[in-house]
C-alpha positions as CSV (number, residue, x, y, z in Angstrom):
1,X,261.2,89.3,63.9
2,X,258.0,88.5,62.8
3,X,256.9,85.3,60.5
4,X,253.6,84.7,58.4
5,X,253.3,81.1,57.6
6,X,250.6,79.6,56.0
7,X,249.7,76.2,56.4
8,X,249.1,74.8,60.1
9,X,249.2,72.0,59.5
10,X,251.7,69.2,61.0
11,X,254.5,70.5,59.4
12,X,253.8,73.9,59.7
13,X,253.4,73.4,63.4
14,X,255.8,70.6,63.7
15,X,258.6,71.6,61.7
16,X,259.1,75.5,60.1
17,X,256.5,76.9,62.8
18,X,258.4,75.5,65.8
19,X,261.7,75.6,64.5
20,X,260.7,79.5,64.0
21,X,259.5,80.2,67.1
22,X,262.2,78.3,69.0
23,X,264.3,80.9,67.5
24,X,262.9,84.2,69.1
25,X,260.4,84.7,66.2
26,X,256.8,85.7,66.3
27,X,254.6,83.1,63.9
28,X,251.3,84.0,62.6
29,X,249.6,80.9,61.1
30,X,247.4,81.2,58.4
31,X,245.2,78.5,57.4
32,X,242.1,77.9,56.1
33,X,241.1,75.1,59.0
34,X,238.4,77.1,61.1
35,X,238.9,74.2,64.4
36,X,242.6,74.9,64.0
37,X,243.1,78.3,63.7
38,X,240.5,79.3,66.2
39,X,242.5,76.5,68.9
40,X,245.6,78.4,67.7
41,X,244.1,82.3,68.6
42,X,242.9,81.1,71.4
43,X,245.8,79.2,72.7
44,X,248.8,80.8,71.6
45,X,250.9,77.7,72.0
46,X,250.7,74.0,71.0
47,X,252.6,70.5,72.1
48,X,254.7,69.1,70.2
49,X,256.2,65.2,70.6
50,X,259.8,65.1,69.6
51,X,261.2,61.2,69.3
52,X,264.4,59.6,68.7
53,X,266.2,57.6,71.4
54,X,263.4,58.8,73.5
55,X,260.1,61.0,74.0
56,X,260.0,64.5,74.9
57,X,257.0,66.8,74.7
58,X,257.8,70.4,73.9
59,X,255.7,73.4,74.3
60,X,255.7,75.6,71.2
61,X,255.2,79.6,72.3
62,X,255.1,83.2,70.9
63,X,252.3,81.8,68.4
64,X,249.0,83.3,66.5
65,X,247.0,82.4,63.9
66,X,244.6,84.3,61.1
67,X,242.1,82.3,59.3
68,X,242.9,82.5,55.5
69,X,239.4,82.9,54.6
70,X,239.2,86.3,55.9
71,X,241.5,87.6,52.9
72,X,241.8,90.8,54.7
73,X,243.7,90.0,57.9
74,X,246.1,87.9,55.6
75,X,247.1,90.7,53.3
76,X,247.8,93.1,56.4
77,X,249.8,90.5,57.5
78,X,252.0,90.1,54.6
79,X,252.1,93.9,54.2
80,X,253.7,93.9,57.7
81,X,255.6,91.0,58.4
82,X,259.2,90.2,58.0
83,X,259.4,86.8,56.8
84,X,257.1,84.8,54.9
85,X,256.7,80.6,54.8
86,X,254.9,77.9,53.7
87,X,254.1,74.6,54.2
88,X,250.8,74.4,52.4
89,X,252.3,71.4,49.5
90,X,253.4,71.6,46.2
91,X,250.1,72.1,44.4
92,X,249.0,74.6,46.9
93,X,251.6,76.9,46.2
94,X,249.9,78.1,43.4
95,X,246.8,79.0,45.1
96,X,248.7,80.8,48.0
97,X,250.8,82.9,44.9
98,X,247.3,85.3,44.4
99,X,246.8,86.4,48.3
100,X,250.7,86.9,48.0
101,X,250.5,89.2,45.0
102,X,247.8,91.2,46.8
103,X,249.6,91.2,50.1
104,X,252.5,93.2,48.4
105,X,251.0,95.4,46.6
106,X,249.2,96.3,49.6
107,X,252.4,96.5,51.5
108,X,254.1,98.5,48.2
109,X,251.3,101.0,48.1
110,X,251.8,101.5,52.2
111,X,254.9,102.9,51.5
112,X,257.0,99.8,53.3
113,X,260.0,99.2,51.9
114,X,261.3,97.2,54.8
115,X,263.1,94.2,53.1
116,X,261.0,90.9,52.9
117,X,262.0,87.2,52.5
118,X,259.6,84.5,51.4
119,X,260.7,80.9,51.6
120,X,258.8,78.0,50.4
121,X,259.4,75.1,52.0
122,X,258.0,71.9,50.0
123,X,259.0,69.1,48.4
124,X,259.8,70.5,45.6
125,X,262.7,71.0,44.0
126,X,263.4,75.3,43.9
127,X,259.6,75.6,45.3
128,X,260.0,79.0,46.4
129,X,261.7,80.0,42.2
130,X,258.4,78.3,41.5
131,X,256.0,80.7,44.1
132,X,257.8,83.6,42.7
133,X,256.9,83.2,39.2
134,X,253.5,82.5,40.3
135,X,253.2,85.6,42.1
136,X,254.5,87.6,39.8
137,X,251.8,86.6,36.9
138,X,249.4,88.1,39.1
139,X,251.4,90.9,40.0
140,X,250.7,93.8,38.0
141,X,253.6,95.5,36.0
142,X,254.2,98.5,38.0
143,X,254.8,96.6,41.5
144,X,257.6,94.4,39.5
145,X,260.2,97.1,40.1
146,X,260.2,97.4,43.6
147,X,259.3,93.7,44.7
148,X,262.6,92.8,42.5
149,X,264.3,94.9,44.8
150,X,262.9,94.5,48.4
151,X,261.7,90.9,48.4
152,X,263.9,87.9,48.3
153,X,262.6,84.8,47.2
154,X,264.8,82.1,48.5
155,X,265.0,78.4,47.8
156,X,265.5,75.5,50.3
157,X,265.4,72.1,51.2
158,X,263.4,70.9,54.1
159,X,263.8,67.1,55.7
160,X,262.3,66.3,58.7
161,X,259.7,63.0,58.8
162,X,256.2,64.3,60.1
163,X,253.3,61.5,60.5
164,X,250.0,62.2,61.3
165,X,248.8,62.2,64.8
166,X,246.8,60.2,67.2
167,X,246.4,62.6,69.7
168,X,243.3,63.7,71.1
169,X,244.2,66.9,71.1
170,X,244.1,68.9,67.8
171,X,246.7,71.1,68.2
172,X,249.5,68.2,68.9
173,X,252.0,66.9,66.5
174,X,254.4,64.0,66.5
175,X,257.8,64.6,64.4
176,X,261.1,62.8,64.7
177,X,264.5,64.1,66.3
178,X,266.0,65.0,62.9
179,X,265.1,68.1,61.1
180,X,267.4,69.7,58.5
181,X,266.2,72.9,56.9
182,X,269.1,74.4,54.3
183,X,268.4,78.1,51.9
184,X,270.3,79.5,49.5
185,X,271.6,82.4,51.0
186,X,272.5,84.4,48.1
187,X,268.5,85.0,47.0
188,X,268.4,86.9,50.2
189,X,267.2,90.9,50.2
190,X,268.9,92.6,52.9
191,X,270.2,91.0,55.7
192,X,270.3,87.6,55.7
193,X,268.3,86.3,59.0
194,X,270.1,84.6,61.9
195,X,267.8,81.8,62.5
196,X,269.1,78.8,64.6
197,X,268.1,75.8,62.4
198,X,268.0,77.4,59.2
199,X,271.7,76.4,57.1
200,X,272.7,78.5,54.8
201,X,274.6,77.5,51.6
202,X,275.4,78.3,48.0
203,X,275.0,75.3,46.5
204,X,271.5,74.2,47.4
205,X,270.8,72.0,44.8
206,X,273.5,69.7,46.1
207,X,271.4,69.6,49.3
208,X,268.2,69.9,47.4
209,X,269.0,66.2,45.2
210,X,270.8,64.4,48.1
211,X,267.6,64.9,50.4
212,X,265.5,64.0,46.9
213,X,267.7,60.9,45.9
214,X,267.9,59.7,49.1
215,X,265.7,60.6,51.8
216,X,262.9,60.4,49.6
217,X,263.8,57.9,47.1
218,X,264.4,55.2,50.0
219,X,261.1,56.7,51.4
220,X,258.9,55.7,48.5
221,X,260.9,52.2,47.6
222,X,260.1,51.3,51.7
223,X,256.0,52.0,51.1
224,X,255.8,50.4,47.9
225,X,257.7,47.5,48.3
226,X,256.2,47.2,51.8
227,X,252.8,48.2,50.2
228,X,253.7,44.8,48.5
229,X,254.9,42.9,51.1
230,X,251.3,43.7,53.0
231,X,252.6,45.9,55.6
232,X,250.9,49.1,56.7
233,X,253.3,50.9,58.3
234,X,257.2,52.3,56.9
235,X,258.7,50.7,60.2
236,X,257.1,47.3,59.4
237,X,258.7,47.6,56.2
238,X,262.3,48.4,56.7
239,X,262.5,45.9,59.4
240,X,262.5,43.1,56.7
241,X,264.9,42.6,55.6
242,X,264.3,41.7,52.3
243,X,263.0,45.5,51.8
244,X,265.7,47.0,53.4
245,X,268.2,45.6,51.5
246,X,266.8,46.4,48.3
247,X,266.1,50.0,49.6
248,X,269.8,50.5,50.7
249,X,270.9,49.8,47.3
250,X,269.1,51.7,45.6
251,X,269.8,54.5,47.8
252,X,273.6,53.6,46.9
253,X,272.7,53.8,43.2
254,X,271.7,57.3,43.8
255,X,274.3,58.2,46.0
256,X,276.5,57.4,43.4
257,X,275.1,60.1,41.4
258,X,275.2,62.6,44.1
259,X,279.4,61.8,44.9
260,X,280.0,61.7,41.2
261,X,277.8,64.8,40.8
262,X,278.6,66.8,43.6
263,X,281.7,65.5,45.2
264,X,280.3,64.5,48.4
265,X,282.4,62.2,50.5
266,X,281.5,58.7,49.7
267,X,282.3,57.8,53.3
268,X,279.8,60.5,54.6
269,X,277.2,59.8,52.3
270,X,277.2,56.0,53.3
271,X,277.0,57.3,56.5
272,X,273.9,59.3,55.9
273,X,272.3,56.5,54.0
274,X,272.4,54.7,57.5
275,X,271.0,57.3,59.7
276,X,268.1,57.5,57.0
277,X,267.6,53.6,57.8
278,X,267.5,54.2,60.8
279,X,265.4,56.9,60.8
280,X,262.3,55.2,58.8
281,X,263.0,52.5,61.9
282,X,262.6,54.8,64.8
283,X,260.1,52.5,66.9
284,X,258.2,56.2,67.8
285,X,256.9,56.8,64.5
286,X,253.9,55.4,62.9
287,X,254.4,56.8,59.4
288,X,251.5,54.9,56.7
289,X,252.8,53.0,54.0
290,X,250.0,55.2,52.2
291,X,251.1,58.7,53.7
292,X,254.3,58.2,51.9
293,X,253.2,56.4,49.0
294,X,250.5,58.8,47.7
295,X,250.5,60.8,44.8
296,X,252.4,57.8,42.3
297,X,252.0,60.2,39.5
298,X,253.8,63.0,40.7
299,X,256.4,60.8,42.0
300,X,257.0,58.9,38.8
301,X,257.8,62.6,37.2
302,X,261.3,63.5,35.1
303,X,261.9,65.6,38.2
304,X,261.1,64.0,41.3
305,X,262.1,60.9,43.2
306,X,262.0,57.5,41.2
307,X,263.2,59.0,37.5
308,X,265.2,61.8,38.9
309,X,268.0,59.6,40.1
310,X,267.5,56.9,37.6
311,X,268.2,59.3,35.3
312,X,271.0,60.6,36.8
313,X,272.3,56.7,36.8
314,X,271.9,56.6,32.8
315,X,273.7,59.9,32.9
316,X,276.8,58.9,34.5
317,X,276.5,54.8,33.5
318,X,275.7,53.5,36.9
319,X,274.3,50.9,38.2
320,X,270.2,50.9,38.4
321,X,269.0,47.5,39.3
322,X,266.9,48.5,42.5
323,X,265.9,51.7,41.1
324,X,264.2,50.1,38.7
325,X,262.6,47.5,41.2
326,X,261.5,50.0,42.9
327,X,260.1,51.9,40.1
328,X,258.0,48.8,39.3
329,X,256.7,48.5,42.6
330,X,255.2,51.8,41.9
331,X,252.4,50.1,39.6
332,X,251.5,47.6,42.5
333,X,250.2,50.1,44.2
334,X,246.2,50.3,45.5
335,X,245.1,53.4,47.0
336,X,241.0,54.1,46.1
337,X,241.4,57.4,48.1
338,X,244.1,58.5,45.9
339,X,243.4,60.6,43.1
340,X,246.3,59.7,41.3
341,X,246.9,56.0,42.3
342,X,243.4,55.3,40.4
343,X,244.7,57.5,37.7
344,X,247.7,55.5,37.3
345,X,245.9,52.3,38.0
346,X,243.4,52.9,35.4
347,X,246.1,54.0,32.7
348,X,248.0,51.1,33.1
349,X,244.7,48.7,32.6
350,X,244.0,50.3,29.8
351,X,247.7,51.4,28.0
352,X,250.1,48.5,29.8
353,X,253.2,49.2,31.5
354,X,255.8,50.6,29.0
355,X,252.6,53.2,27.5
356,X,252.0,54.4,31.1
357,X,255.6,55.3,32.6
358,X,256.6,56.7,29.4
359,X,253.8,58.7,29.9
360,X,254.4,60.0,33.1
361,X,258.3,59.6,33.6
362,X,258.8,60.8,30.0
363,X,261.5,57.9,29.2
364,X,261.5,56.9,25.6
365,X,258.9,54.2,25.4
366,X,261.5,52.4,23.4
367,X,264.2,53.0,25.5
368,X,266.3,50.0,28.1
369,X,264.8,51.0,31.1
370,X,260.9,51.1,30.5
371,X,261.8,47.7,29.2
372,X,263.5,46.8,32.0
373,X,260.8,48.1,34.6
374,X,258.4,45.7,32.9
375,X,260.7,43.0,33.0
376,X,260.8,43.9,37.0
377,X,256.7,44.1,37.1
378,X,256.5,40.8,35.8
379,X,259.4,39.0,38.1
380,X,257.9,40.9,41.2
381,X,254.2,39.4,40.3
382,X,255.8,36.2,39.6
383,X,257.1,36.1,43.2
């Protein structure tokens, strides 16, 4: 089997890329790096540092790379591959969905009618739902037909905690142990692929909001509350344990969601709250308070990982405390390299508080909880 990914970056090559080749398949990186993609073609392999309870250093294999700039060599690619993946980010996708278009209508007018399976794997919730619609606005009319019937467009959920790297050596990555990469098997055209790593299921958004509400949601509360304790790093962070304990509750106030929601186990989700812990702990990983915290305006959004669950705790009348001190930690934090943490930061100057989340999280400005999130600004600054 043959894979085109695009992005090469370190979770193209730490997560999908490896996870893909481990499996037997052939990846083809496409990126629009020149130093990368030119160590890629030449190499055909890269190291990659896997910790948990200890450090290994695996070699990745069975690897290639085209440079996205030459437009060319990515639409032959597309028109001859098998399986197509991204990890290029969420506002990338959009820019990828053009060279896609082209690629199939290239591979449509070839006469292949090979099935093809494109999964986007962001976080974002139904990414790959999102890529298709983008794709097919540039798509002309006639090529709808056929792509509806050979190309699968198939969602997932992707969890694995990738920080950037210190290594000398451009091609290295550093992830964790834990990876966890789930697709909805019923969007699927043809044979669904036997890919060890890849979970299949059909009920992703189950998976989709537990990895949201929890892994992510814990994620964001740890930088900025640690942002605002003065630590740098997510490990500094969940060590205190001041932050950690208002981090596990809130993750509990969203679990609550997801068991009422879903019907997970209780006892199992609890479970997986703790491996989380202990997985923003793992003494191998030097994740940046602002890696994770970036992007505050995004985050803040109806459907991502601070109003998400909070609304989900409104829905069902939970509990919502630490998801709303977390929330308010949001507008403590300073990032001048960050597009939209001075965005925010300048909003809120200007408009207050309750004007600025209602802006972005689209709760009623007059509703409990904006209130309440300023209430929680003004006890945090207090102390």
């Amino acid at each position: 089997m043959k894979n085109l990914h695009f992005g090469a970056g370190n979770i193209g090559r730490g997560f999908i890329g490896k996870l893909l080749a481990d499996a037997g398949v052939h990846v083809t990186f496409a990126d629009v790096a020149d130093e990368l993609i030119t160590a890629l073609q030449e190499r055909k392999s890269y190291p990659v540092r896997v910790v948990g309870s200890e450090v290994q250093v695996d070699t990745v294999t069975n690897v290639d790379a085209v440079n996205s700039k030459n437009n060319q060599a990515v639409l032959d690619q597309i028109a001859s591959t098998d399986l197509i993946t991204t990890a290029v980010g969420p506002n990338v996708l959009n820019i990828i969905a053009k060279t896609l278009a082209e690629g199939l209508a290239l591979r449509i007018d070839q006469g292949n009618e090979s099935y093809l399976n494109i999964i986007a794997c962001e976080n974002m919730v139904r990414g790959t739902s999102h890529l298709k619609a983008e794709v097919l606005k540039h798509l002309d009319d006639s090529y709808h037909a056929k792509v509806e019937a050979l190309v699968g467009f198939a969602d997932s959920a992707v969890d694995r905690i990738v920080p950037p790297s210190d290594s000398d050596d451009i091609l290295e990555v550093t992830v964790e142990e834990f990876s966890e990469w789930i697709v909805d098997q019923s969007q699927f055209k043809g044979d669904v692929p036997d890919i060890k790593g890849m979970e299949l299921t059909d009920n992703l958004m189950a998976f989709v909001e537990r990895k949201l509400f929890t892994l992510n949601t814990g994620h964001l509360i740890t930088a900025y509350l640690g942002a605002l304790a003065g630590y740098k790093t997510i490990r500094e962070a969940i060590e205190d344990d001041a932050v950690k304990a208002d981090v596990k509750a809130a993750m509990q106030e969203s679990g609550e969601v997801l068991v009422r929601r879903y019907g997970f186990d209780a006892k199992a989700h609890a479970a997986y709250i703790e491996k989380i812990l202990g997985r923003f702990a793992n003494p191998y990983l030097v994740d940046e308070i602002d890696r994770v915290g970036r992007q505050p305006i995004r985050k803040l959004g109806p459907a991502d990982r601070l109003t998400k669950p909070l609304l989900g705790t409104m829905e069902y009348g939970i509990a919502n405390d630490h998801l709303i001190k977390g929330m308010a930690a949001a507008f403590f934090y300073i990032n001048e390299e960050d597009p939209q943490a001075v965005e925010l930061q300048a909003m809120f100057a200007d408009k207050g508080l309750k004007q600025t989340l209602a802006h972005y999280s689209e709760l009623p400005l007059d509703s409990d909880e904006v209130a309440r999130v300023e209430a929680a600004y003004q006890a945090l600054k207090s102390a």
